[in-house]
C-alpha positions as CSV (number, residue, x, y, z in Angstrom):
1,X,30.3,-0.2,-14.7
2,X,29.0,3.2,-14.4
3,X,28.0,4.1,-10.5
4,X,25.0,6.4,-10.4
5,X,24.2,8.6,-6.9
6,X,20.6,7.5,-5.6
7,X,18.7,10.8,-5.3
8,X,15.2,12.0,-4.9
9,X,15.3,12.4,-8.9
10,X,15.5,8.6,-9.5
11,X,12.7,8.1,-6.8
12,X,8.9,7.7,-7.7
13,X,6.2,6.8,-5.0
14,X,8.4,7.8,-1.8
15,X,7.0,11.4,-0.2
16,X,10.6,11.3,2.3
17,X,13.9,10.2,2.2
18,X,16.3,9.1,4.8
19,X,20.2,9.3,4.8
20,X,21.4,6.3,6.3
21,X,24.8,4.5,7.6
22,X,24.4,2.6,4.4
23,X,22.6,4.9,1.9
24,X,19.1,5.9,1.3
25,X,15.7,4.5,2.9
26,X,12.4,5.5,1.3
27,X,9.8,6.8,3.4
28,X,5.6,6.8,2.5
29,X,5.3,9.6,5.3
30,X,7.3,13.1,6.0
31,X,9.7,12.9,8.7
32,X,7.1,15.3,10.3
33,X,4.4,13.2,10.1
34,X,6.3,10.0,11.8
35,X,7.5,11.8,15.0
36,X,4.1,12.3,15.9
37,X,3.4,8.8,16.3
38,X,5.5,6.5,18.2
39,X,3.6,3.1,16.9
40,X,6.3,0.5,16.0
41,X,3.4,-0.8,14.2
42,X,3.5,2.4,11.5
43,X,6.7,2.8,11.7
44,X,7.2,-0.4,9.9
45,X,4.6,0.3,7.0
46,X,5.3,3.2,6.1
47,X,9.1,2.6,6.2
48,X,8.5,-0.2,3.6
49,X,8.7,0.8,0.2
50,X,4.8,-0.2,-1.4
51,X,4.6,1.6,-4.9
52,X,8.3,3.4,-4.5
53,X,10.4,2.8,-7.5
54,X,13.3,4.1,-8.8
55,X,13.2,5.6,-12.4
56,X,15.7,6.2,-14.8
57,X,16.6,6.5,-18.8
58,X,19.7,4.7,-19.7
59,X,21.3,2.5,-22.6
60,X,22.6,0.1,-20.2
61,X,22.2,-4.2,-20.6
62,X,23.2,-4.8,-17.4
63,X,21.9,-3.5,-13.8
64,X,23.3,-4.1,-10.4
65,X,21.4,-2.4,-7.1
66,X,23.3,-2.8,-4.0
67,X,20.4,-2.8,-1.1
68,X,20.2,-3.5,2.7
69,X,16.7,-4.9,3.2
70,X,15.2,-5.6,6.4
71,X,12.4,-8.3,7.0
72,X,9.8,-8.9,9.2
73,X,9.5,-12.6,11.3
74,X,6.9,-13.7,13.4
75,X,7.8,-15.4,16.8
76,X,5.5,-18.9,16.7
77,X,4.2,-17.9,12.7
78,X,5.4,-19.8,8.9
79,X,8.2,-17.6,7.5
80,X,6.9,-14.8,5.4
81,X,8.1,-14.5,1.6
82,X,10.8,-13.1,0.8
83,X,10.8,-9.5,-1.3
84,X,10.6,-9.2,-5.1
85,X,12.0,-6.7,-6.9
86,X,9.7,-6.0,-10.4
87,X,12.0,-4.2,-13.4
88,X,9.8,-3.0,-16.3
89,X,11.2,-1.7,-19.6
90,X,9.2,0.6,-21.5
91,X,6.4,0.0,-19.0
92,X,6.6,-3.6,-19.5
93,X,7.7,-6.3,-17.5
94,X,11.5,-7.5,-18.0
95,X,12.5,-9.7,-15.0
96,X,12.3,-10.1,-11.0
97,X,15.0,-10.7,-9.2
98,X,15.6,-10.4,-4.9
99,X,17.9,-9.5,-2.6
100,X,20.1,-11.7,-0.6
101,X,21.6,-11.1,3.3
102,X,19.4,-8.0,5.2
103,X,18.7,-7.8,8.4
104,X,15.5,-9.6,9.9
105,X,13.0,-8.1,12.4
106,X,11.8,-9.8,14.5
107,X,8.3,-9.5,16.0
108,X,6.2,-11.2,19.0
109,X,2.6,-10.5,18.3
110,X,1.7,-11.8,21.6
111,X,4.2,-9.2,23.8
112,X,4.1,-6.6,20.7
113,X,8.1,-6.9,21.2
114,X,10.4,-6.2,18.2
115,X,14.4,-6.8,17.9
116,X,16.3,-6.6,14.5
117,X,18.8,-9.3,13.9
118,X,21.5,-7.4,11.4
119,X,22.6,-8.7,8.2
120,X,24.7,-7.4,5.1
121,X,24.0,-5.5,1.9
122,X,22.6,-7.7,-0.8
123,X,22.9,-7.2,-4.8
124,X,19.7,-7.5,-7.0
125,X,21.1,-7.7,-10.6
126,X,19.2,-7.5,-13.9
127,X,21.4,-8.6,-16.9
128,X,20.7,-9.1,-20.5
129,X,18.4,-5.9,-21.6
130,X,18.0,-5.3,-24.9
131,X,20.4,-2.7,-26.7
132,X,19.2,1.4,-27.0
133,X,17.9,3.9,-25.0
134,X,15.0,2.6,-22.5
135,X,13.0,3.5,-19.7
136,X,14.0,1.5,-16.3
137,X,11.4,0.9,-13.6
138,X,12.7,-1.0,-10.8
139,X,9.9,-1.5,-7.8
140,X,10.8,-2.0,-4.5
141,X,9.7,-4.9,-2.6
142,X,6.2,-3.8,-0.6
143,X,6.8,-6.3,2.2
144,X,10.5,-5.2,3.7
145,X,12.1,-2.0,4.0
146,X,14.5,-1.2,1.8
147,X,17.8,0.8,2.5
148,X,19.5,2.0,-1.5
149,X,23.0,1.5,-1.1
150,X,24.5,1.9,-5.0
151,X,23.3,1.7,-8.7
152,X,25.9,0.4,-11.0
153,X,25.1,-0.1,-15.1
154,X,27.2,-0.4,-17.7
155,X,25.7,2.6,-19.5
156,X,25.6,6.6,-18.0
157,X,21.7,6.9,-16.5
158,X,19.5,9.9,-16.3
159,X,16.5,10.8,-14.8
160,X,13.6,9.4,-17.0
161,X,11.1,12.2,-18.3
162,X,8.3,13.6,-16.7
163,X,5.3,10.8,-18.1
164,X,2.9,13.0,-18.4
165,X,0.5,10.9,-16.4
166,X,-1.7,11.9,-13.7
167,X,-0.7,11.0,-10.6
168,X,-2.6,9.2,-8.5
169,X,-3.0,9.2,-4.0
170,X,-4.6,6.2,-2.5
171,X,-4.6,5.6,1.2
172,X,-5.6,2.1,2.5
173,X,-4.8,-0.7,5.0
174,X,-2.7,-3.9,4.5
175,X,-4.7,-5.0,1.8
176,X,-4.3,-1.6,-0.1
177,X,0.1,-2.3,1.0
178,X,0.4,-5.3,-0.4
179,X,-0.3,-8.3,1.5
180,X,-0.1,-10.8,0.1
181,X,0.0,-9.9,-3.4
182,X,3.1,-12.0,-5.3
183,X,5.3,-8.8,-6.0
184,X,5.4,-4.7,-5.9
185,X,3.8,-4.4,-9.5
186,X,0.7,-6.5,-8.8
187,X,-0.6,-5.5,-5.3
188,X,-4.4,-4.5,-6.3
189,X,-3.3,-1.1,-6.7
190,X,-0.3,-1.0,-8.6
191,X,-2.1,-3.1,-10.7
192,X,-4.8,-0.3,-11.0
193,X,-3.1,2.5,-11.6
194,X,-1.1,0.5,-14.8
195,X,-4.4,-0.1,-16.0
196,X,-6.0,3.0,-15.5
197,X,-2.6,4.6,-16.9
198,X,-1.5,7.0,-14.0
199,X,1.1,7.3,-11.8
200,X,1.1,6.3,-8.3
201,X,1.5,7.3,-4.8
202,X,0.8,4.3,-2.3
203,X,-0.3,5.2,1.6
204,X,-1.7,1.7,2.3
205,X,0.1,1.6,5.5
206,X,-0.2,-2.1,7.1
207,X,-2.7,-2.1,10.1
208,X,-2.3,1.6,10.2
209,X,-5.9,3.3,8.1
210,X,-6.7,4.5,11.2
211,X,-7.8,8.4,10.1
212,X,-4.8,9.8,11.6
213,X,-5.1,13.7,11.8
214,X,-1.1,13.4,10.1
215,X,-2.0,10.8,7.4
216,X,-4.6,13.3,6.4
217,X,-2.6,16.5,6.7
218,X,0.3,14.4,4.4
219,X,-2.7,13.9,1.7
220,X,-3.4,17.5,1.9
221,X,-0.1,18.8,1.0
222,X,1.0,16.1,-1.6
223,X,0.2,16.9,-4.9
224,X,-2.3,15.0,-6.5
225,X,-5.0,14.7,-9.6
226,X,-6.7,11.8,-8.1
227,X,-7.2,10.7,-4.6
228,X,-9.1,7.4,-3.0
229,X,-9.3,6.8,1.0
230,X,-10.2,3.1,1.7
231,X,-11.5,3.0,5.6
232,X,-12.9,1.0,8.1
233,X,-10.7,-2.7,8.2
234,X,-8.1,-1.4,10.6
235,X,-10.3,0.4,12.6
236,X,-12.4,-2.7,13.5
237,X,-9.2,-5.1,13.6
238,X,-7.9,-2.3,16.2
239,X,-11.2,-1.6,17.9
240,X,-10.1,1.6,18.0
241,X,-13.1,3.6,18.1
242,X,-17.4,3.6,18.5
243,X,-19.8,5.2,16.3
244,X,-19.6,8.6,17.8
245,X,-15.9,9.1,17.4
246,X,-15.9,7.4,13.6
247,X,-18.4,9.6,11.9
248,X,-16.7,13.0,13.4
249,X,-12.9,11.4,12.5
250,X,-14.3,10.5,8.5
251,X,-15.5,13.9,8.4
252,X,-12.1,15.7,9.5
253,X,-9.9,13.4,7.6
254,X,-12.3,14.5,4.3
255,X,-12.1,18.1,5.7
256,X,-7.9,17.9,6.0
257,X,-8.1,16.7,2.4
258,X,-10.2,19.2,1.0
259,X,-8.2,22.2,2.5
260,X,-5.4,21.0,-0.1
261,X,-7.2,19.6,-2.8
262,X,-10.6,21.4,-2.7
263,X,-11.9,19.7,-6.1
264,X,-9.9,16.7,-6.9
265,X,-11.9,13.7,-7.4
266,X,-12.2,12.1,-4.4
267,X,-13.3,8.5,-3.6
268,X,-14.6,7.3,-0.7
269,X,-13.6,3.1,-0.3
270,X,-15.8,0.9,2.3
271,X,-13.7,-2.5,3.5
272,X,-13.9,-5.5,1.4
273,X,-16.1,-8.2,2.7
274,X,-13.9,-9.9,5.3
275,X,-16.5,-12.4,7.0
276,X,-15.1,-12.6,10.3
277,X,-16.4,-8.7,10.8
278,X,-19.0,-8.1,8.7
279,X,-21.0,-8.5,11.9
280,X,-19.0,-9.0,14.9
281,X,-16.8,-6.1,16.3
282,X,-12.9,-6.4,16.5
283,X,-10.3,-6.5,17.7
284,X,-8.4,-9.4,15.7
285,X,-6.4,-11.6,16.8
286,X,-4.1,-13.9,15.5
287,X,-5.3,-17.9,16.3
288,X,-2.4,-20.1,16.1
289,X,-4.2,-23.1,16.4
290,X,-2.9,-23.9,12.9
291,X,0.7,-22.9,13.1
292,X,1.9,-27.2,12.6
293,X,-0.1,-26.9,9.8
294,X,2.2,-23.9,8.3
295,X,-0.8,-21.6,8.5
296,X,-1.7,-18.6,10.7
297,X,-5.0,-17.3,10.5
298,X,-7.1,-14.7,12.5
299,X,-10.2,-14.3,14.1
300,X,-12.3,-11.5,15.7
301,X,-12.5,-11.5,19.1
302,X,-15.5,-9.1,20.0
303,X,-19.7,-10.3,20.3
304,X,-22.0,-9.1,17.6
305,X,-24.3,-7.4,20.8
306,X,-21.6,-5.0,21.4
307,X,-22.6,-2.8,18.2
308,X,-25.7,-1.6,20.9
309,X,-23.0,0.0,22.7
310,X,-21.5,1.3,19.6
311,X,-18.7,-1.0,18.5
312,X,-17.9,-1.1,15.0
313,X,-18.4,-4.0,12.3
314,X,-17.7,-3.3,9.0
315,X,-21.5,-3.7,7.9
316,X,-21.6,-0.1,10.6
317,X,-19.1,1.2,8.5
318,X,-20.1,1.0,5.3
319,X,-23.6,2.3,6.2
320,X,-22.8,5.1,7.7
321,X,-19.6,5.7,5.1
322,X,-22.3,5.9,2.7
323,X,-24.6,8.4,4.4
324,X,-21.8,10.7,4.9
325,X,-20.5,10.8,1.7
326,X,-24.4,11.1,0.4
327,X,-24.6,14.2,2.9
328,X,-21.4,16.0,1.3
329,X,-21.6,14.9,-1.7
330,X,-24.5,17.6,-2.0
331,X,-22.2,20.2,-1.7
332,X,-18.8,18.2,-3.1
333,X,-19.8,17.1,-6.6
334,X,-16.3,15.9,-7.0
335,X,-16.9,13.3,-3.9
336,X,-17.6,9.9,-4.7
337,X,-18.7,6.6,-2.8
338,X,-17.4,2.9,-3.6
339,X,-19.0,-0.2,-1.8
340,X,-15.8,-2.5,-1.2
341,X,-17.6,-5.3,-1.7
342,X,-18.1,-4.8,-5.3
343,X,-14.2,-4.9,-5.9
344,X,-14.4,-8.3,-3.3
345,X,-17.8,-9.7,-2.0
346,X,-19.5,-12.9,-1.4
347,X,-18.9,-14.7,-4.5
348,X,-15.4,-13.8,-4.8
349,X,-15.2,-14.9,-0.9
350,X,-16.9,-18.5,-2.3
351,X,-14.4,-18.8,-5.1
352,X,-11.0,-17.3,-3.7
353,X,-11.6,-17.1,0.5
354,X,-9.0,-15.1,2.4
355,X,-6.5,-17.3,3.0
356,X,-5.9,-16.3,6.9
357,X,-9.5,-15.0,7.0
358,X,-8.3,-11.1,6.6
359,X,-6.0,-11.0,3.8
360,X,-6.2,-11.9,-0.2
361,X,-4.1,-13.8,-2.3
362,X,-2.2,-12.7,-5.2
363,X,-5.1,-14.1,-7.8
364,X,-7.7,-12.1,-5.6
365,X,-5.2,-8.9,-5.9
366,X,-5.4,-9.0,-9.3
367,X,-9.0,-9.4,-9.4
368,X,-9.2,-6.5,-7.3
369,X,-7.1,-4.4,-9.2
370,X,-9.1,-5.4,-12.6
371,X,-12.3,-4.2,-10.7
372,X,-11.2,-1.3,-9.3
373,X,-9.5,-0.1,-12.8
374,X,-13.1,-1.3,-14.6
375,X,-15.1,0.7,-11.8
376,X,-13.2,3.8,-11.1
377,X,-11.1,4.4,-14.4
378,X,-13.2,3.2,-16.8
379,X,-16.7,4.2,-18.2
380,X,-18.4,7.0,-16.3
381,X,-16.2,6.1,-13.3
382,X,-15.1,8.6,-11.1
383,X,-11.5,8.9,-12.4
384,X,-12.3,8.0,-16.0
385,X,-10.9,11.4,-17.3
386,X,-7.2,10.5,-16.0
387,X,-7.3,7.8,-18.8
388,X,-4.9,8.3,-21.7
389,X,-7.2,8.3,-25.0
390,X,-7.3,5.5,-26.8
C-alpha cells in the first residue's frame, strides 16, 4: 500500500486547514475569521466538513483513510446518525462506507455546556474499484468533524485535474449544512451543484446564518463565479435582531460581497416555509415532550404581537428581503431574489412535514436540491450560464 501526505492539493470545499496532534482538520472559515467569534455553537459548524472532499487521480482498487472523527450528542435527545462518507468515481457514485471509534461531543442544550469524550482513529476503506486511471471523490461526513490522519491505496495518487467547472459559494443555515440529509453528496446543495454541473464551496454553517460582518468578509475574498446567501431561519430561531437592525445588516453583508465580487451573479434566498415562524417570532426551543417517543422536536417560543415591536417572523423577512433586493437590483443587474418557499412551501409541508418542525428529511433534500438546480441553473435561471452545454 502506497501512503499519500494529505495536503491542501487533495482538498476541495475546505477554505482553512488545521495541523493537528493526529493530522489535518478541514475548516469552512479562515483561522481569521473564527477568532473573532467565540460561539461554541460556530465553532462546531464550521469545523465540520459539509461539501469538503478530498480529490485525487489514481489507478488504485483499493482505498483506506485513516480519520479521527468527532460527534455531536445531545444530553436528554435520540442518538444522532452516525457520518457517511460518499466515494464517487468518475463523478459517479461507487460506495459509502463510515468511520468507527472518534471522539463524541457532548452537548446540554438546556446549560449550552459542551465536553468531548475522546476516542481513537477509525479507518473508512473502499475496496474493489475497477482497474485504470480514475477520478476519486471521497466527501466528508457533513454532521461530525473530521480530523485526516492517512491515505493509503495500492496505486501512487495525484492531484486530480483542474475540472474546469465553475465554482460555486453558497452560504446558508442548518438546512443549507446538511441536516438531516442521508449523506455529504445529497444534502440539498451538493445535490444542486451535481446537477447544475459546478463545483462547490459549502458555508451553511448550523444555527450560525446570522450576517456576520466575518462570514461576509470570507465570501468577499474567496474566489467565486456564482454566489447564493440564504437568510433569515437562524436569525428568528436566535431572535437575534428587530427590523431596524436586519435591513441595515442584509445591506452590509451584500455590500462586503460586492467589494470582492462586484458582478458575480448573486442570489438572494428567503427561508423555507417552516410553520412554526411563518408568523410567530423566535427564539426556538427544543420541546422534549417527545424524547420516550425517540423524537425531539422544536417549537417557537415568542407571540405573533411582538412583530409591533419589531420582532422578526420569517413572513418579515421575506418581505422585506424582497424589497431590498428590488431596490438594488436597479443598480445590480447581476442581483437576484429567490422566494424559499418555491424550493419548500405548503404543499411540500402537506406531503413531507419537517420532521422536528425546523429541519427536512433526506426525501425533502433532494427535492430541494431538484428545485433549486430546476430554478437557478436551469432555463433563464440566474446561474444558467455555469451549465456545461449539452
Amino acid at each position: 500500500m502506497h501512503t499519500t501526505s494529505i495536503t491542501a492539493a487533495l482538498l476541495r470545499g475546505a477554505l482553512d486547514i488545521e495541523h493537528t496532534a493526529h493530522g489535518l482538520r478541514p475548516h469552512r472559515l479562515p483561522a481569521w475569521a473564527r477568532a473573532q467569534c467565540a460561539d461554541g455553537q460556530l465553532a462546531m459548524a464550521e469545523a465540520q466538513p459539509s461539501g469538503v472532499r478530498l480529490v485525487f487521480r489514481t489507478r488504485a482498487t483499493t482505498i483506506e483513510l485513516d480519520a479521527l472523527r468527532t460527534r455531536t450528542a445531545y444530553v436528554g435527545a435520540p442518538p444522532r446518525p452516525d457520518g457517511v462518507y460518499d466515494l464517487l468515481v468518475d463523478g459517479r457514485p461507487a460506495g459509502q462506507a463510515g468511520a468507527t471509534g472518534g471522539n463524541v461531543l457532548v452537548v446540554d442544550m438546556t446549560t449550552g455546556s459542551m465536553e468531548t469524550r475522546p476516542g481513537p482513529v477509525g479507518t473508512v476503506r473502499f475496496a474493489g474499484l475497477a482497474e485504470g486511471a480514475k477520478d476519486i471523490e471521497i466527501w466528508l461526513p457533513y454532521n461530525e468533524t473530521t480530523e485526516l490522519v492517512a491515505l493509503r491505496t495500492d496505486a501512487a495518487v495525484e492531484p486530480a485535474p483542474d475540472s474546469g467547472r465553475k465554482v460555486w459559494l453558497h452560504h446558508g443555515s442548518s438546512i443549507s449544512h446538511g441536516s438531516d440529509a442521508a449523506s455529504p453528496t445529497s444534502t440539498w446543495p451538493a445535490r444542486a451543484a451535481s446537477l447544475g454541473g459546478v463545483e462547490l464551496i459549502n458555508l451553511g454553517l448550523g444555527g450560525s446564518a446570522l450576517l456576520d460582518p466575518f462570514t461576509a468578509r470570507t465570501m468577499r475574498d474567496t474566489p467565486a463565479d456564482l454566489i447564493s446567501v440564504k437568510i433569515g431561519i437562524n436569525l428568528v430561531n436566535a431572535d437575534l435582531m428587530r427590523l431596524r437592525a436586519f435591513a441595515p445588516a442584509v445591506h452590509g453583508f451584500l455590500d462586503t460581497i460586492r467589494d470582492g465580487h462586484p458582478a458575480t451573479p448573486l442570489l438572494v434566498v428567503s427561508p423555507l416555509l417552516c410553520p412554526i415562524h411563518e408568523d410567530t417570532p423566535g427564539p426556538s426551543a427544543p420541546d422534549f415532550s417527545n424524547l420516550a417517543e425517540g423524537r425531539l422536536r422544536f417549537t417557537a417560543m415568542g407571540d405573533p404581537a411582538e412583530r409591533a415591536a419589531g420582532k422578526l417572523t420569517l413572513n418579515v423577512i421575506r418581505d422585506e428581503l424582497s424589497r431590498l433586493v428590488t431596490q438594488r437590483s436597479a443598480d445590480d443587474p447581476n442581483l437576484h431574489y429567490l422566494d424559499g418557499r418555491s424550493l419548500y412551501g405548503e404543499q411540500d409541508f402537506a406531503e413531507l412535514p419537517l420532521p422536528d418542525q425546523l429541519h427536512p428529511d433526506a426525501a425533502t433534500h433532494r427535492r430541494i436540491g431538484d428545485r433549486f438546480a430546476g430554478l437557478v441553473f436551469g432555463g433563464d435561471g440566474p446561474f444558467a450560464a455555469s451549465q456545461p452545454a449539452g
